[in-house]
C-alpha positions, 0 to 999 in steps of 0.5 A: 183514965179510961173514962178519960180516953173514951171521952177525949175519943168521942171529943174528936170524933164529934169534932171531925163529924162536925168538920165533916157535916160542915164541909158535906153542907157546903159541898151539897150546897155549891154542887146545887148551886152549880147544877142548878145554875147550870140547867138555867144557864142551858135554859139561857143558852138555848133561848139565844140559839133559838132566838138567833135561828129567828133573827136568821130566819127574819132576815133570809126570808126578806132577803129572799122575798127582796132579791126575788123582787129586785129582778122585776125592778130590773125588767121596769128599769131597762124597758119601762113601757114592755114592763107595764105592757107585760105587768101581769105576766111578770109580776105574776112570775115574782108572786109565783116564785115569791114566799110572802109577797102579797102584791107588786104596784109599779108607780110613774111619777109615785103614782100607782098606775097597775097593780097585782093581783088586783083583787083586793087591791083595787083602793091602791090603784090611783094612789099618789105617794105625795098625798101620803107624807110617810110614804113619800118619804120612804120613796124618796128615802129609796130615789135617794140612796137608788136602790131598793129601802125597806119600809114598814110596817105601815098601814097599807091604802088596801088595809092591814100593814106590810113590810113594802120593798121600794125600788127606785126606777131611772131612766138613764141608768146607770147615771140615775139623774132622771127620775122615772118612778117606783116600784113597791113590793108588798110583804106580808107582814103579820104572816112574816111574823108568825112564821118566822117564829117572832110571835110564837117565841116560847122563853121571853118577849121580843121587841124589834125597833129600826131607825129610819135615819141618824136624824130620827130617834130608834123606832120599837114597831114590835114589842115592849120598848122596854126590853131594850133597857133591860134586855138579855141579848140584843141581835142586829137584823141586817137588811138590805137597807138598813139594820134593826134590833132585835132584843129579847127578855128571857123568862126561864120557864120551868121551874118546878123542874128546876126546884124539883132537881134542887130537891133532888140534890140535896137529898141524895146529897145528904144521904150519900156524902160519904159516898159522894167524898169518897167519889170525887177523892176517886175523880181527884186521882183519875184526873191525876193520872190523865194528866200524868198521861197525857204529859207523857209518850206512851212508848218511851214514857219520857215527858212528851211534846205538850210536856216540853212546850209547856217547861218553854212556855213556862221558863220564858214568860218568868218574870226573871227569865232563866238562860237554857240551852235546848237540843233537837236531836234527829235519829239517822237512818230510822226510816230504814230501820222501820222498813228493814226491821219492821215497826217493832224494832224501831219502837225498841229503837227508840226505847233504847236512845231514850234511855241512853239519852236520860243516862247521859242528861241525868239532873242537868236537864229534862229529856222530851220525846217531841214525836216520831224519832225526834227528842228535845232535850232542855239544858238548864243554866248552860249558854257557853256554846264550847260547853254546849257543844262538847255536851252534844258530842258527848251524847253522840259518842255515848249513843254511839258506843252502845249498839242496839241489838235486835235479835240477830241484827246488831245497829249503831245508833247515829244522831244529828244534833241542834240547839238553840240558846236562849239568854234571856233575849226577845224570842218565843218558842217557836223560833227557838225551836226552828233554830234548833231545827235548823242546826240539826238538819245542817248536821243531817245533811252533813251525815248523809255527804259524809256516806 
């Protein structure tokens, strides 16, 4: 028999050891699955907080360098013939205050006539746009829509590419129907690139494609097009004139990390489960006891305003809606107390309405402190209003009847009372609440005429 016993003992044990490994693998493996996930999900997340700090970076930069150019643009417009009388002065001003700006032309009739700096720029000089169909059309693309295009990259008459500001001149502004010419202010391109962060973009592959018009197929001009079918995020690039896309293909860099961390966990996993059991049974009552807490006032330790809000929001959105009634009841006089008494003796004040309120409620309903010297109480299955109110004349009597005693001070509690109904009707909690709120003042003021 004894043999017997110590067997069926060790059978047990082996079985809850076993229910026990089971249940420890499959925590050690879903608390590595979660943490590992989560480091490639931080990973991911800041790869899109850098890649948008680009894409930011992208468009302030030609927004600034545009906007900066825009006033030279203004100055051709108004006066065409000063603007080229005074070229190197203002368009040395635009380079002065400009980022990357390489170089300004002005262009009558889409002819390039001065440029600046004019060194090593000199194969510009003479340039006539129509012999240049991609270009042209970019200048017209701007007299079209008679503001200022963005266009590029190209490749520049002066060598390398350029992103190339377009600003179409009139003569008649602001009736633009008497064409002048352009205005082209050249960016930096590669430069814009680099220092934006484009090029140098440490956890994937970038690529940028534009769309020159809704007749033309998108563009890719940086980048794998590819990235576009398969990418991770894509970002708009809102310019002046257009928007481009931005996509971006991650690859999650460091790996020995994360299969270092994964190692890790499991180890210490399988070394502490027990610990590890016990840990999270510990979590489990914590997290009881917060959640108890803040479901409750700290000083009456009835059900506090999140605790009703819920009960409500929960009753209505049943799907076979229970009737209730719900009082708001406001302590007259309680500012008074405070001043006259001091704090500590409307804190115990308001202890004792909460007690006397819960004694009078007892099962027939829940009893709330909603804050300050307010309380809400939810009266379950009750809408006859004779009842209802017999049922607040009754709490006031009772609170009444019971004055609260605070060492040689001797106070008789008054209340005012509100309530609403709800029978199923088509309303939310915040309009049951005003009801009730609105009811309770009437007797407030009511209270006060009566003094």
């Amino acid at each position: 028999m004894h043999f017997n016993s110590n067997r069926k003992h060790i059978t047990i044990f082996a079985l809850l050891s076993c229910c026990y490994l089971i249940l420890a693998a499959l925590s050690i493996s879903a608390m590595t699955k979660y943490f590992v996930d989560n480091v490639i999900q931080q990973e991911e997340e800041n790869l899109r907080k850098n890649l948008a700090l680009i894409r930011f970076n992208f468009e302030a930069t030609i927004y600034k360098d545009t906007y900066l150019a825009d006033s030279l643009a203004t100055v051709v417009t108004i006066d065409p013939e000063f603007a080229m009388k005074n070229w190197h002065v203002i368009a040395a001003k635009l380079l002065g205050k400009a980022q990357y700006v390489r170089n300004v032309a002005i262009a009558p009739n889409n002819i390039i006539s001065l440029v600046y700096p004019l060194k090593g720029n000199e194969a510009a000089l003479g340039f006539d746009f129509r012999t240049q169909p991609n270009q042209l059309k970019t200048v017209l693309q701007a007299k079209e829509q008679q503001s200022v295009f963005i266009a590029g990259p190209v490749n520049l008459v002066q060598g390398g590419l350029g992103l190339i500001a377009r600003y179409p001149i009139f003569k008649d502004y602001p009736k633009n129907t008497q064409y002048w010419g352009s205005v082209s202010v050249v960016m930096n391109y590669n430069q814009l690139l680099d220092d934006t962060g484009i090029t140098q973009f440490p956890g994937g592959n970038i690529a940028i494609r534009k769309q020159l018009d809704t007749k033309e197929p998108e563009q890719v001009f940086y980048g794998d097009p590819s990235l576009f079918d398969d990418a991770d995020v894509i970002y708009p690039i809102k310019l002046p004139s257009a928007t481009w896309n931005m996509a971006a293909k991650f690859h999650i860099e460091n790996l020995d990390r994360i299969t270092h961390l994964r190692l890790i966990i499991v180890s210490t996993g399988t070394v502490a489960a027990f610990t590890l059991y016990m840990l999270m049974l510990l979590l489990f009552r914590n997290y009881q006891h917060t959640h108890k807490a803040a479901l409750h006032d700290e000083l009456t330790h009835l059900p506090n305003r999140r605790f009703i809000i819920n009960e409500l929001d929960r009753l209505i959105n049943k799907n076979h809606r229970p009737t209730f009634t719900l009082l708001n009841i406001d302590l007259n006089d309680f500012k008074r107390v405070n001043d006259e008494l001091g704090h500590e003796a409307g804190d115990e004040l308001l202890k004792h309405i909460a007690n006397r309120l819960v004694t009078e409620v007892g099962i027939k309903g829940s009893v709330a402190r909603f804050g300050g010297d307010e309380f809400l109480i939810l009266l379950y299955e009750l809408t006859d209003r004779q009842e209802i109110e017999t049922i607040m004349a009754h709490i006031s009597q009772s609170i009444e009847s019971q004055p609260f005693s605070w060492q040689s001070h001797r106070l008789i509690p008054s209340l005012s009372i509100g309530y609403a109904i709800y029978d199923g009707q088509n309303a939310d909690i915040k309009e049951l609440l005003s009801d009730a709120d609105k009811r309770m003042y009437q007797q407030k003021r009511a209270y006060r005429e009566s003094r």
